[in-house]
N, C-alpha and C positions, 0 to 999 in steps of 0.2 A: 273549182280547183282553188288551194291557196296557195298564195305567192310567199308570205309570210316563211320566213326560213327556218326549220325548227334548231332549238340551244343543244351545241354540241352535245353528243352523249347519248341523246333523249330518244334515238332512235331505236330499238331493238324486233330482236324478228318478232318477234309477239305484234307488235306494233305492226310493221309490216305488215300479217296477216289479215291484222284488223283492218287496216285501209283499205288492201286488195277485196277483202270479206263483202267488203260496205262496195268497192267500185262495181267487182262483179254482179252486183244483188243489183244494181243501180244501171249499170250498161253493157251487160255481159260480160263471158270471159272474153268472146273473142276481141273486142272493144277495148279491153283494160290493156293498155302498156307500161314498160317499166320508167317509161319519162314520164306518162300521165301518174302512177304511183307515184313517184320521186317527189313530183308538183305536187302531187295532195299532200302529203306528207314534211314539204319543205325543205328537202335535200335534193343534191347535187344526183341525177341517175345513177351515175356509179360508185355512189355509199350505200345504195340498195344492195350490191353485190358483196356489202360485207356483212350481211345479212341472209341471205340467196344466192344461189346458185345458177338460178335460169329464170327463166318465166315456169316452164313446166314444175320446177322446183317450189316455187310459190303456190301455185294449181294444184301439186299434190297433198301441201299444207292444208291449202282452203277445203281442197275436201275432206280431209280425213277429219277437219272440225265437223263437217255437216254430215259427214258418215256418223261421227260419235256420238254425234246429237239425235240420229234418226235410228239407229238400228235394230236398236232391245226393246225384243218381244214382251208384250206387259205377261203371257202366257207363263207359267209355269214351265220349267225344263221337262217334270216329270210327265208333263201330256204332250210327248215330242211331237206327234202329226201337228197340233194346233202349234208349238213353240216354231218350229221348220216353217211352217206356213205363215206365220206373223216375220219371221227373221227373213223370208225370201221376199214377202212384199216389202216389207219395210224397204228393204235395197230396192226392189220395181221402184215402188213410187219417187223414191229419192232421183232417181236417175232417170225418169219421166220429168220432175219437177226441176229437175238442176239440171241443165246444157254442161256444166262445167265437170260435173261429175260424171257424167256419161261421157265425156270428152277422156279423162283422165281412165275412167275404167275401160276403153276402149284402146287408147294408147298402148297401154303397158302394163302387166301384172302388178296390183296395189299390194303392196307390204308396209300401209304404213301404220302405225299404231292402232287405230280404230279397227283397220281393217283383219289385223293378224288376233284383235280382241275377239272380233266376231268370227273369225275362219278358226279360231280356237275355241270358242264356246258350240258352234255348230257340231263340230267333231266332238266334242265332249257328249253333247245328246245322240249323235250316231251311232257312238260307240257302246251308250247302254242298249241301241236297240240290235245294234250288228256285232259287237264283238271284235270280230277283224279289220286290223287296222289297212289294213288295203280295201276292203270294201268299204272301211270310214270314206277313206283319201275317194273312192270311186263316184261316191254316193254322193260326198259332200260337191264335187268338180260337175258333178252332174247339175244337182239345182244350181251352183253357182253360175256357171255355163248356160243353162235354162232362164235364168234371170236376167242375166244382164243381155243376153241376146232377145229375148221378149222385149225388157226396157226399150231397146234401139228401134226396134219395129215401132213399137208403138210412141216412141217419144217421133221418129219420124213423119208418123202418120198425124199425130197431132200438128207438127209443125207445117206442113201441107195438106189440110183435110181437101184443097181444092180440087188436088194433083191426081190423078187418075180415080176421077169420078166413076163409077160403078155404072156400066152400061149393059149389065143382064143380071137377073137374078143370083146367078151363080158366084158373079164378081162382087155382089153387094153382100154375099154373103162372107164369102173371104174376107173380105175388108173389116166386117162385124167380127173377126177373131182376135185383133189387136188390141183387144179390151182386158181391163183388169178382170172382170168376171173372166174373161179365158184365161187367163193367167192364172186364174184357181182354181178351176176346171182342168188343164194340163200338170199344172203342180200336184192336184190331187192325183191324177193317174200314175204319175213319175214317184211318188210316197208310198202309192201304191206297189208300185215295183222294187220299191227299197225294204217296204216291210217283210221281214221274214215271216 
């Protein structure tokens, strides 16, 4: 942490982000406070808040950087099964690998730029395969729903692999479903039922 005060002015949210960006990568979100920010940064904590509105407020920012950074499918739109399937892992892994983002997508419905990018490009491919825009809206909440509930499983199970060790075959197979190959394997079926 620095001590060092930063020169009026020099503070702004972008900045903000950036410290939070770097603390959480460095000691978690749950670890990151808005005094610890303040200190890295060299202001007073509550010039933070003329920049911020909360902590959650700052967590919604940092992810929707790491959303924007990971989401686009390198697939082509016009091969929607491969496009849909690189767009839904993409979000799996992000939210496997990022506690903060799986905190956030868990929380509370994400509307923030990245993410309204990407719930508008998905429905943009549904709709050349579905036409109806309620089956769009059905289709799309479906994998969305599918994914980030997958994610929590399996970012859990990662974060405890110790925790209810597998004590029959049956249970050691269950536990072998929290994997990304199942994630593609259930996604396929669920594409499956979306294709007309």
């Amino acid at each position: 942490m620095t001590s060092a005060r930063a020169p009026r002015g020099t503070v702004t949210r972008a900045r903000v982000v950036d410290a939070a960006s770097r603390l959480i990568a460095a000691e978690g979100y749950e670890n990151v406070t808005m005094r610890g920010l303040a200190s890295e940064l060299g202001v007073a904590p509550m010039s933070l808040y003329r920049h911020v509105a909360s902590k959650d407020d700052l967590l919604d920012e940092v992810v929707d950087r790491l959303l924007s950074e990971r989401w686009r499918p390198r697939s082509r739109e016009s091969n929607w099964r491969r496009w849909m399937t690189e767009a839904a892992d993409n979000l799996r892994a992000l939210l496997v690998e990022q506690p903060a983002a799986l905190h956030v997508f868990l929380s509370h419905p994400v509307v923030s730029p990245a993410a309204l990018e990407r719930m508008e490009a998905m429905m943009r491919v549904l709709r050349r395969v579905l036409g109806d825009d309620g089956q769009v809206i059905d289709a799309w909440a479906a994998v969305q729903m599918y994914t980030i509930g997958f994610a929590a499983l399996e970012a859990s199970r990662e974060q405890r692999p110790d925790v209810g060790v597998p004590s029959s075959e049956v249970a050691g197979m269950l536990a072998g479903f929290a994997t990304p190959h199942q994630f593609s394997v259930g996604l396929r079926y669920l594409l499956d039922g979306i294709e007309p």
